[in-house]
N, CA, C and O atoms as a Maestro MAE file, in Angstrom:
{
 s_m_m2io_version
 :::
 2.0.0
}

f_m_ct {
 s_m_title
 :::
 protein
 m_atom[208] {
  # First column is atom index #
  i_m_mmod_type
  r_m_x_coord
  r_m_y_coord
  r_m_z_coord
  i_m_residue_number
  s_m_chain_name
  s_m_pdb_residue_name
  s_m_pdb_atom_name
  i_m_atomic_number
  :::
  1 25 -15.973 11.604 -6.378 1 A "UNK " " N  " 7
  2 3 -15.881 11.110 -5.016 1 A "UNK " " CA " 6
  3 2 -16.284 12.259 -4.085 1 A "UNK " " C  " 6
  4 15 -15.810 13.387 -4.214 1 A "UNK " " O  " 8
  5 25 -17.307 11.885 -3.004 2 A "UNK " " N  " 7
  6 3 -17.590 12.493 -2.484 2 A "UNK " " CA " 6
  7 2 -16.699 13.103 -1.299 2 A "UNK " " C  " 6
  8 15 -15.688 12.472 -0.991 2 A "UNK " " O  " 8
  9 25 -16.957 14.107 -0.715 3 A "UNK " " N  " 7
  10 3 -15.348 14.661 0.459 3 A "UNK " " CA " 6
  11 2 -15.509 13.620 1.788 3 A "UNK " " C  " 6
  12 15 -14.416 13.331 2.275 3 A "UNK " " O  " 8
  13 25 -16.533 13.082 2.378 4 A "UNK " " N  " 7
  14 3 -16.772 11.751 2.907 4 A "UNK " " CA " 6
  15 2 -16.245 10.548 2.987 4 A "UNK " " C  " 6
  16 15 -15.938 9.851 3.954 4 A "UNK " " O  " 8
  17 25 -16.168 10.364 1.637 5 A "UNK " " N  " 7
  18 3 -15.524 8.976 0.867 5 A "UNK " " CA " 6
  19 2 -14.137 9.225 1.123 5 A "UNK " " C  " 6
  20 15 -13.429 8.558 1.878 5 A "UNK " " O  " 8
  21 25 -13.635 10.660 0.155 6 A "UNK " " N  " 7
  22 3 -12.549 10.810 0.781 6 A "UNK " " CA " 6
  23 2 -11.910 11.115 1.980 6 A "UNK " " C  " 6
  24 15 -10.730 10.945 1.673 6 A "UNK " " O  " 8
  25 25 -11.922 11.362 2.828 7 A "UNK " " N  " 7
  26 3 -11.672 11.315 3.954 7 A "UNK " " CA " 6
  27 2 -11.349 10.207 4.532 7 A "UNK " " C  " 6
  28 15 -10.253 9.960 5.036 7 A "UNK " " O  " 8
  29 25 -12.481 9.354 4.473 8 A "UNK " " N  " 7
  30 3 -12.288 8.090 4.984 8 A "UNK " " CA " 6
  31 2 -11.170 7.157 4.368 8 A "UNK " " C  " 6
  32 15 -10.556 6.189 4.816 8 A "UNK " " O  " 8
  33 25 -11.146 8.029 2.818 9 A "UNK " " N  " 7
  34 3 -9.501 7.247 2.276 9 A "UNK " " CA " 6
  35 2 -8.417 7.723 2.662 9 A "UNK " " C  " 6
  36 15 -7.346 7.143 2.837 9 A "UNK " " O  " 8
  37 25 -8.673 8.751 2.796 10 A "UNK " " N  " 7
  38 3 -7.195 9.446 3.235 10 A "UNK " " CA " 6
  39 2 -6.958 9.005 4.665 10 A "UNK " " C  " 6
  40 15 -5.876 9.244 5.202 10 A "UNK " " O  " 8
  41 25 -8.121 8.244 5.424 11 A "UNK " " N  " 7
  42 3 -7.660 7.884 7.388 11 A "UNK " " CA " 6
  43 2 -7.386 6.712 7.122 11 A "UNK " " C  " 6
  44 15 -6.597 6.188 7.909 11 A "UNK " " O  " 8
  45 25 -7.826 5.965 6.117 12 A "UNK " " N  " 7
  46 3 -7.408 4.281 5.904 12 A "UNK " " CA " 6
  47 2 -6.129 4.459 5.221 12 A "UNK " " C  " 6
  48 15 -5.243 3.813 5.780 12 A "UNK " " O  " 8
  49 25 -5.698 5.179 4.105 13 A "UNK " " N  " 7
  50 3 -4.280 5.057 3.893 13 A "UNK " " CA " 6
  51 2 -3.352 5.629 4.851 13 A "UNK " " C  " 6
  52 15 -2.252 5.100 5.011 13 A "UNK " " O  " 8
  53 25 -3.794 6.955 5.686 14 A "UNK " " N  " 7
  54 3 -2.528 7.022 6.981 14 A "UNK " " CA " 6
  55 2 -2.637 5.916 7.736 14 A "UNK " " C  " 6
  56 15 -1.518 5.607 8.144 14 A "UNK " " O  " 8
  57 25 -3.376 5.263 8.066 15 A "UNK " " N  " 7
  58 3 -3.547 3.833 9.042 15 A "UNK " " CA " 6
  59 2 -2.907 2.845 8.541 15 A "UNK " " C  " 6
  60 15 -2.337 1.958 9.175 15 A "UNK " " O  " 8
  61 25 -2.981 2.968 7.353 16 A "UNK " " N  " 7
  62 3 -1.562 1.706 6.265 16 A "UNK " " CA " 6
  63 2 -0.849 2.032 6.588 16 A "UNK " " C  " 6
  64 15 -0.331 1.167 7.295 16 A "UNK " " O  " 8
  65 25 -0.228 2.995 6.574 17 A "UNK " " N  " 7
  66 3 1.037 3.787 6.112 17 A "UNK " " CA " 6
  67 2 1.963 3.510 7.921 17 A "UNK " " C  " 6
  68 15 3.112 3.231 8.260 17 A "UNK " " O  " 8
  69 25 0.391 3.845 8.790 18 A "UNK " " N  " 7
  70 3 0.852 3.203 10.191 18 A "UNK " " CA " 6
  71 2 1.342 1.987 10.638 18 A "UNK " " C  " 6
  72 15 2.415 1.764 11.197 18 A "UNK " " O  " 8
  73 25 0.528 1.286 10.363 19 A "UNK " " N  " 7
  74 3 0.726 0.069 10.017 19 A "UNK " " CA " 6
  75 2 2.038 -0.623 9.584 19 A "UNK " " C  " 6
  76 15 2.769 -1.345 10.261 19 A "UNK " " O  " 8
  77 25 2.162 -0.244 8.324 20 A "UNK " " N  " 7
  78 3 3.801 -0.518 7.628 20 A "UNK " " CA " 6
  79 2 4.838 -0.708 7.996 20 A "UNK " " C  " 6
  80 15 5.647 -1.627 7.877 20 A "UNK " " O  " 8
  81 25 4.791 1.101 8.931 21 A "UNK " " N  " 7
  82 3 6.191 1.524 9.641 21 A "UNK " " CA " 6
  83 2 6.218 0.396 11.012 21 A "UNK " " C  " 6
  84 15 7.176 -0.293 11.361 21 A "UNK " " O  " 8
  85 25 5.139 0.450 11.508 22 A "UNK " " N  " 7
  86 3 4.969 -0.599 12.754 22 A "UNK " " CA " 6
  87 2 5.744 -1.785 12.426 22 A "UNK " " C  " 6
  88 15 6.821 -1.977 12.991 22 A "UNK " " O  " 8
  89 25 5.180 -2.789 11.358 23 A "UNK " " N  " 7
  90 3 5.912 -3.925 10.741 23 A "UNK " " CA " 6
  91 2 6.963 -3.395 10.516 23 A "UNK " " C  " 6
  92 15 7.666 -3.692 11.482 23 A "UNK " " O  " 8
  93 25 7.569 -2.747 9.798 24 A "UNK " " N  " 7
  94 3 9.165 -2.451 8.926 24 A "UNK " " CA " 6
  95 2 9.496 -2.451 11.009 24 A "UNK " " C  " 6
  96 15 9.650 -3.632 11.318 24 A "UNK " " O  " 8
  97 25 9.610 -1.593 12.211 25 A "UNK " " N  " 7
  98 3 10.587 -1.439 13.062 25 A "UNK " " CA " 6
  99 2 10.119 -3.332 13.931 25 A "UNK " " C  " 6
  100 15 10.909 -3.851 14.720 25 A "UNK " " O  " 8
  101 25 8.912 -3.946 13.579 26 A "UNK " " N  " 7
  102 3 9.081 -5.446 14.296 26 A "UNK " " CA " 6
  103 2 10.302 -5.940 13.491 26 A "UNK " " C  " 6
  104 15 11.393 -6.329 13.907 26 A "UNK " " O  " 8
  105 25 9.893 -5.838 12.385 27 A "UNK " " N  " 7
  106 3 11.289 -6.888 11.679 27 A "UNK " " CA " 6
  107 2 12.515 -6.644 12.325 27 A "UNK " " C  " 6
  108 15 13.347 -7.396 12.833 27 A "UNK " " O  " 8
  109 25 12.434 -5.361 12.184 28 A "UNK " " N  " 7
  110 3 14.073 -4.378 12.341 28 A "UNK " " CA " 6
  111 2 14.292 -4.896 13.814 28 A "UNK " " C  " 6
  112 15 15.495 -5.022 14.042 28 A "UNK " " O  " 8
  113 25 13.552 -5.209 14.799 29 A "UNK " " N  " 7
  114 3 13.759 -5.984 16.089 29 A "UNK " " CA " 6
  115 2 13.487 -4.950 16.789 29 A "UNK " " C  " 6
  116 15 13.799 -5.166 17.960 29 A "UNK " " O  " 8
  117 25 12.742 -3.188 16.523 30 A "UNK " " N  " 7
  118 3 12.750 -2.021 17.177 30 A "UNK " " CA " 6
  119 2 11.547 -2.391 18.196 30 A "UNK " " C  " 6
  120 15 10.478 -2.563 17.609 30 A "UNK " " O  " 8
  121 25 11.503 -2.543 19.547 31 A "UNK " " N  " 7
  122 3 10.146 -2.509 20.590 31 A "UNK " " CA " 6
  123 2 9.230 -1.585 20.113 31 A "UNK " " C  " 6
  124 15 9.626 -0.420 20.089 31 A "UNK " " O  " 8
  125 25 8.338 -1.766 19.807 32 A "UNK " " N  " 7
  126 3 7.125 -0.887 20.098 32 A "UNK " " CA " 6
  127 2 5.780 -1.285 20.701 32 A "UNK " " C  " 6
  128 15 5.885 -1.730 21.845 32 A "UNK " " O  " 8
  129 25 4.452 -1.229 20.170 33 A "UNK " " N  " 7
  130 3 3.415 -1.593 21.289 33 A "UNK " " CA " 6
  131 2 3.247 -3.343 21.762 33 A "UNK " " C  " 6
  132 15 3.540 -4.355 21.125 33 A "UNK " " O  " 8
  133 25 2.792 -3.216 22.818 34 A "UNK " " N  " 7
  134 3 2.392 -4.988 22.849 34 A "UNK " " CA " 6
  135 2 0.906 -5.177 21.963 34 A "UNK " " C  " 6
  136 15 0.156 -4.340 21.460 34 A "UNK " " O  " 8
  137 25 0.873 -6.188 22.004 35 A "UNK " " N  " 7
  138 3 -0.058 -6.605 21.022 35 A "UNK " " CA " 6
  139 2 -1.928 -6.037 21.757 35 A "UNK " " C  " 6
  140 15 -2.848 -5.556 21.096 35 A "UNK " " O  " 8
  141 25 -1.912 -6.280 22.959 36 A "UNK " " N  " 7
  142 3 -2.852 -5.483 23.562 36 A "UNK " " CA " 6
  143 2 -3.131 -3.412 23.619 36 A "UNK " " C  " 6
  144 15 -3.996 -2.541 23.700 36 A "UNK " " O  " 8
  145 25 -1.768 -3.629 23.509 37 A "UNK " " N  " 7
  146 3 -1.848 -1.804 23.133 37 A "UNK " " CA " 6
  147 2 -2.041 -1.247 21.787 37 A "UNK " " C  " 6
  148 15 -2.633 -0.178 21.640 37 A "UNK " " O  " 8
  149 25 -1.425 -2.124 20.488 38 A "UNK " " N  " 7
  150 3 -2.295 -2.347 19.314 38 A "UNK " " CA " 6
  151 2 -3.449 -2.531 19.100 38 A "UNK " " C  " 6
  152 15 -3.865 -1.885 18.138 38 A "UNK " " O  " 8
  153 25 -4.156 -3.141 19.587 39 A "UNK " " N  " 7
  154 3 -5.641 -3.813 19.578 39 A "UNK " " CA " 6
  155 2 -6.253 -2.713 19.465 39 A "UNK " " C  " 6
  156 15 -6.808 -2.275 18.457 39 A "UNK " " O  " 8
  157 25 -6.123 -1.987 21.039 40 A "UNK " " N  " 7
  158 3 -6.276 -0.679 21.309 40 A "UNK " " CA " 6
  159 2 -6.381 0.307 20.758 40 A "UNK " " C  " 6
  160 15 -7.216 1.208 20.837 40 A "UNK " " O  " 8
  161 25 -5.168 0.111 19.930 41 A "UNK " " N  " 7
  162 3 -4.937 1.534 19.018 41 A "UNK " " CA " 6
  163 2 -6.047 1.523 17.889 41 A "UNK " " C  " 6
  164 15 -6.922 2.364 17.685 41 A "UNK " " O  " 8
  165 25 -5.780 0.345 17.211 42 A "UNK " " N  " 7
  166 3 -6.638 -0.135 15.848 42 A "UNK " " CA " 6
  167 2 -8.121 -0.126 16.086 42 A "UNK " " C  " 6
  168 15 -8.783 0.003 15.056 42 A "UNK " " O  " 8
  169 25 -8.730 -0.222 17.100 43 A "UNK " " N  " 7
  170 3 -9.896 -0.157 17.706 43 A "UNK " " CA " 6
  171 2 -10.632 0.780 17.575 43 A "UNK " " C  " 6
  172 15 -11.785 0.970 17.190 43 A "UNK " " O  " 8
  173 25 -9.206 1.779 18.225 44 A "UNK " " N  " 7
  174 3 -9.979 3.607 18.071 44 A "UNK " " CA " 6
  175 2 -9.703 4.070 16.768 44 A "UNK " " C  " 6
  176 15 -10.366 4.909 16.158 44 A "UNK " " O  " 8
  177 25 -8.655 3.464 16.353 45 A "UNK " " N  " 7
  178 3 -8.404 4.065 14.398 45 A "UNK " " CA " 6
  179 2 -9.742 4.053 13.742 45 A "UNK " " C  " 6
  180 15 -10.231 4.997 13.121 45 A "UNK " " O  " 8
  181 25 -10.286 2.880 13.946 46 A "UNK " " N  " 7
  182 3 -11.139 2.251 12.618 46 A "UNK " " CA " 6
  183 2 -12.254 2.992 13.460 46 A "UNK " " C  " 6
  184 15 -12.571 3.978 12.796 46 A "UNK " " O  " 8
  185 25 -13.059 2.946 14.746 47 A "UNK " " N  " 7
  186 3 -13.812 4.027 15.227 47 A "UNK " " CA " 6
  187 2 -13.661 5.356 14.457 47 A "UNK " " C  " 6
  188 15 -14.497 5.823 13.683 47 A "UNK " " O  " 8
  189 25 -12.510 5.878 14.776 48 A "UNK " " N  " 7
  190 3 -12.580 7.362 13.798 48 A "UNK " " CA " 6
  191 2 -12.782 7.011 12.635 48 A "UNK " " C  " 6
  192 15 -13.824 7.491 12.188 48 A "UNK " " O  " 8
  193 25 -12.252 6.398 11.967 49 A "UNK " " N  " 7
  194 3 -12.720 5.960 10.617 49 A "UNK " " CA " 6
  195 2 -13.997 5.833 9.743 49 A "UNK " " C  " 6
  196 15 -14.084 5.853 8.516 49 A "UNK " " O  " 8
  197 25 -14.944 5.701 10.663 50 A "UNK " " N  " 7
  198 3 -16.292 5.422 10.424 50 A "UNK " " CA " 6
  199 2 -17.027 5.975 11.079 50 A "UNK " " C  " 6
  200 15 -18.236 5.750 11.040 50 A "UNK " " O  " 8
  201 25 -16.480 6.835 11.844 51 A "UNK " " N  " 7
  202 3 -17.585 7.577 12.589 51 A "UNK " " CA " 6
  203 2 -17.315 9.333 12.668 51 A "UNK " " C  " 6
  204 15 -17.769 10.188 13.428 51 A "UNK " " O  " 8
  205 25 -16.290 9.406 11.423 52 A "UNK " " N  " 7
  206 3 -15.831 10.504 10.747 52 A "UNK " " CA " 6
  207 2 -16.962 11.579 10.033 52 A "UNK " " C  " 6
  208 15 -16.569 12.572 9.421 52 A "UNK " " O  " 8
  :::
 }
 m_bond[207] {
  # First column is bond index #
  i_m_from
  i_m_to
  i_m_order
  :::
  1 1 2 1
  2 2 3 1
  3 3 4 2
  4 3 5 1
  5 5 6 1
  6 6 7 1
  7 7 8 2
  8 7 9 1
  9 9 10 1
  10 10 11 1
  11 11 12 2
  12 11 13 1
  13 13 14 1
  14 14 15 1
  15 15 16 2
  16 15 17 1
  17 17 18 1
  18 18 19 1
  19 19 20 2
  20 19 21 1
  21 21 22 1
  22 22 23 1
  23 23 24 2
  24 23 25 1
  25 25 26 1
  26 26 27 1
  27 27 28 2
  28 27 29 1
  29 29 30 1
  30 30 31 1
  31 31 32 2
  32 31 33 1
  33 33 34 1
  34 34 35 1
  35 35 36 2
  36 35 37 1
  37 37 38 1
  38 38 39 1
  39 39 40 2
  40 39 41 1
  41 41 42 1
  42 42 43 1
  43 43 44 2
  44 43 45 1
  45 45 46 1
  46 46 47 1
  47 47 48 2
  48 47 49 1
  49 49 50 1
  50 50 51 1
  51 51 52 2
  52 51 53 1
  53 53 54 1
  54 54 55 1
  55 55 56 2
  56 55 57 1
  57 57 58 1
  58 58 59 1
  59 59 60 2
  60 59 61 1
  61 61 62 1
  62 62 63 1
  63 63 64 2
  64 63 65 1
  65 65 66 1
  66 66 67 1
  67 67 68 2
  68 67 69 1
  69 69 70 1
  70 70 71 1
  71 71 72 2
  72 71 73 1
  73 73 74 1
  74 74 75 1
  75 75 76 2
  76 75 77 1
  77 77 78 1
  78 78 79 1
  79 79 80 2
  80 79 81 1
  81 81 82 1
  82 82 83 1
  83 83 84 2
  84 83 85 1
  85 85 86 1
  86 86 87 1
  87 87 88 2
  88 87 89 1
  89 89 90 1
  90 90 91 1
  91 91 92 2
  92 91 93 1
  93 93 94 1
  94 94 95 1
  95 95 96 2
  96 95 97 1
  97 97 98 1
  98 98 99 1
  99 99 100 2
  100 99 101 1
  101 101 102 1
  102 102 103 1
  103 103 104 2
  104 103 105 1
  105 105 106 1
  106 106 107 1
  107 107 108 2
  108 107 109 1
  109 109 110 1
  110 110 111 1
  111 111 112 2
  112 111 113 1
  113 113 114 1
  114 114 115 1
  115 115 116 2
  116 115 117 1
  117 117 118 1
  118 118 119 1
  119 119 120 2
  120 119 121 1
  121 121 122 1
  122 122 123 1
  123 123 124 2
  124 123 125 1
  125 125 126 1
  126 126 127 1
  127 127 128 2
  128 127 129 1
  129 129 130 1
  130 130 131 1
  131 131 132 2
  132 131 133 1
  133 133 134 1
  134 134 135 1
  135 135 136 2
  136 135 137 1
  137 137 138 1
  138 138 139 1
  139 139 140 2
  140 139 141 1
  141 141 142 1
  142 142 143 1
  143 143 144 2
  144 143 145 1
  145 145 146 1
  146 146 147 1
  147 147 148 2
  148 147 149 1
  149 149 150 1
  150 150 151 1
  151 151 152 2
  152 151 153 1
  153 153 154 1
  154 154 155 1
  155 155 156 2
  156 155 157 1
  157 157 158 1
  158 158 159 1
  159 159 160 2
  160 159 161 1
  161 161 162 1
  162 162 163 1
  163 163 164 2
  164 163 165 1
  165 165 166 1
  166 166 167 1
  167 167 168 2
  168 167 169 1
  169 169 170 1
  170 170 171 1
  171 171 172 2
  172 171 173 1
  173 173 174 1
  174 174 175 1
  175 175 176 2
  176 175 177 1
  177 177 178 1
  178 178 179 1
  179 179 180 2
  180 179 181 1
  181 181 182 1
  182 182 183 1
  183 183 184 2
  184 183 185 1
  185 185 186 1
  186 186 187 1
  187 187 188 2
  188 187 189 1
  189 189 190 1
  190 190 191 1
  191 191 192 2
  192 191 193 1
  193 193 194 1
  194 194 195 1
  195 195 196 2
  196 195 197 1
  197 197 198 1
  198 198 199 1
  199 199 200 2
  200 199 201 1
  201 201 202 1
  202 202 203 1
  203 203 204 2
  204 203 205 1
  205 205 206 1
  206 206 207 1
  207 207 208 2
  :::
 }
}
């Protein structure tokens, strides 16, 4: 695997891993972003992601 490839795995599994905790504190009933400030976020994630 190239250091490229990886990279881009290692920003897609912290982005899971983001992800997760996000779901685990909705369940838990914890506030966090509105669904427009998500969008947002995930927008610029996957941007870095690919343009890494």
């Amino acid at each position: 695997m190239d250091i490229e490839t990886y990279n881009r795995r290692e920003k897609m599994l912290q982005l899971r891993e983001e992800l997760l905790a996000v779901e685990e504190d909705r369940i838990a009933g914890r506030n966090g972003f509105t669904i427009d400030e998500l969008d947002i976020y995930l927008d610029e994630m996957i941007e870095e992601v690919y343009h890494a």
